[in-house]
C-alpha positions, 0 to 999 in steps of 0.5 A: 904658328899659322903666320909662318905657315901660311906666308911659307905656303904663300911664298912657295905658291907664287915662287914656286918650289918645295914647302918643307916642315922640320920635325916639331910640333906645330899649333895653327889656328886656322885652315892652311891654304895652298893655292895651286893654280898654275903651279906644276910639280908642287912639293908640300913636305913634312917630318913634323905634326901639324895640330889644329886649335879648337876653333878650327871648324874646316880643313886642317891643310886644302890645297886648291886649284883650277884644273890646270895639270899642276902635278904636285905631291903632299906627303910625310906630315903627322896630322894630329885631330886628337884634341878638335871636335869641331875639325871637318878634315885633315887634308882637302882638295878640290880643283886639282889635277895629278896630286899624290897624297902620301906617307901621312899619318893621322892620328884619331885618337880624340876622347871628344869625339869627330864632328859628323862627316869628319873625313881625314882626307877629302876630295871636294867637287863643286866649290864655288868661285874660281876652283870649281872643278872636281879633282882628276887622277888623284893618288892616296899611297901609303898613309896611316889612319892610327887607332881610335881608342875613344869612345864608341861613338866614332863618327869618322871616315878616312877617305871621302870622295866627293861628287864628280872626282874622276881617276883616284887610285887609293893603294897601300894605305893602313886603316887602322881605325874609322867608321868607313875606310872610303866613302863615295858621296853623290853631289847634284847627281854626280859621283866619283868614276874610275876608282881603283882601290887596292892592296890597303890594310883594313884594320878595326874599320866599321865598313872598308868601302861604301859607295852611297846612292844619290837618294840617300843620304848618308849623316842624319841632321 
């Protein structure tokens, strides 16, 4: 299904407009993109589940910019990472300004185990080319990581943020399941500020919150 999906995006990109998936269930074998550079109240919508193929070793869906204040909103789809190993995250941004993140759920329950520092969602900061730029007032509201009832070996983090992104408010999420709940990563020294982390559920998680040090280094090689 990735031609469809990537030529709706495209369009809805250059037009403009509201991206909406039916219910069903759809397979794509490579990264979606949605590039939201000078889009304003973007609309990405979902009743359906997105499954990623094998091959795809990057983000399931990223949505990137360049900084300028687009406003949009992700929000209803079912990310299913039961059957990639190799997947690095299901949702990506990076350069983008005023997005909410909402009434998601992944679905982590993969026998195969995560590649190591899997994040389910990602805020990204220094990407090279034309969307170098951290990511600005981001809101992650109301997801769902569901239960992970593979093996012990559970490799994976429900939120990254990544280097210099500035005013997140993650609220009213359910982890139900990962490694970390929310993982704070240094990038050439930079780190997130201004995160507001409340009334969330945390559930069968490792470790809810941890913010890691610029020394240190999280995921051994």
């Amino acid at each position: 299904d990735y031609p469809a999906l990537q030529a709706a995006l495209d369009q809805v990109s250059k037009s403009g407009g509201k991206f909406y998936l039916p219910p069903g269930r759809y397979l794509h074998s490579r990264q979606l993109v949605y590039d939201a550079t000078g889009r304003h109240n973007f609309v990405i919508e979902g009743a359906g589940t997105l499954v990623p193929m094998p091959e795809i070793a990057t983000s399931q869906l990223k949505i990137a910019g360049s900084h300028t204040p687009h406003c949009g909103a992700i929000r209803g789809f079912v990310f299913d990472h039961s059957n990639n190993a190799t997947l690095r995250s299901g949702i990506e941004l990076a350069g983008t300004a005023h997005v909410k993140i909402e009434q998601c759920t992944f679905i982590l329950d993969n026998s195969r185990g995560f590649a190591p520092g899997y994040a389910c969602i990602r805020l990204r900061a220094g990407i090279a080319g034309n969307f170098d730029s951290s990511c600005f007032w981001t809101t992650i509201e109301g997801n769902t990581f569901r239960p992970y009832s593979g093996p012990s070996k559970r490799q994976e983090i429900c939120v990254e943020l990544e280097g210099n992104n500035n005013a997140t408010l993650i609220r009213g999420n359910a982890f139900s399941t990962g490694r970390v709940g929310v993982l704070q990563t240094p990038v050439g020294g930079n780190t997130a500020n201004h995160v507001v982390i409340t009334e969330n559920f945390f559930e069968g998680v490792d470790t809810c919150v941890r913010i890691v040090a610029d020394a240190e280094k999280y995921w051994p090689t």
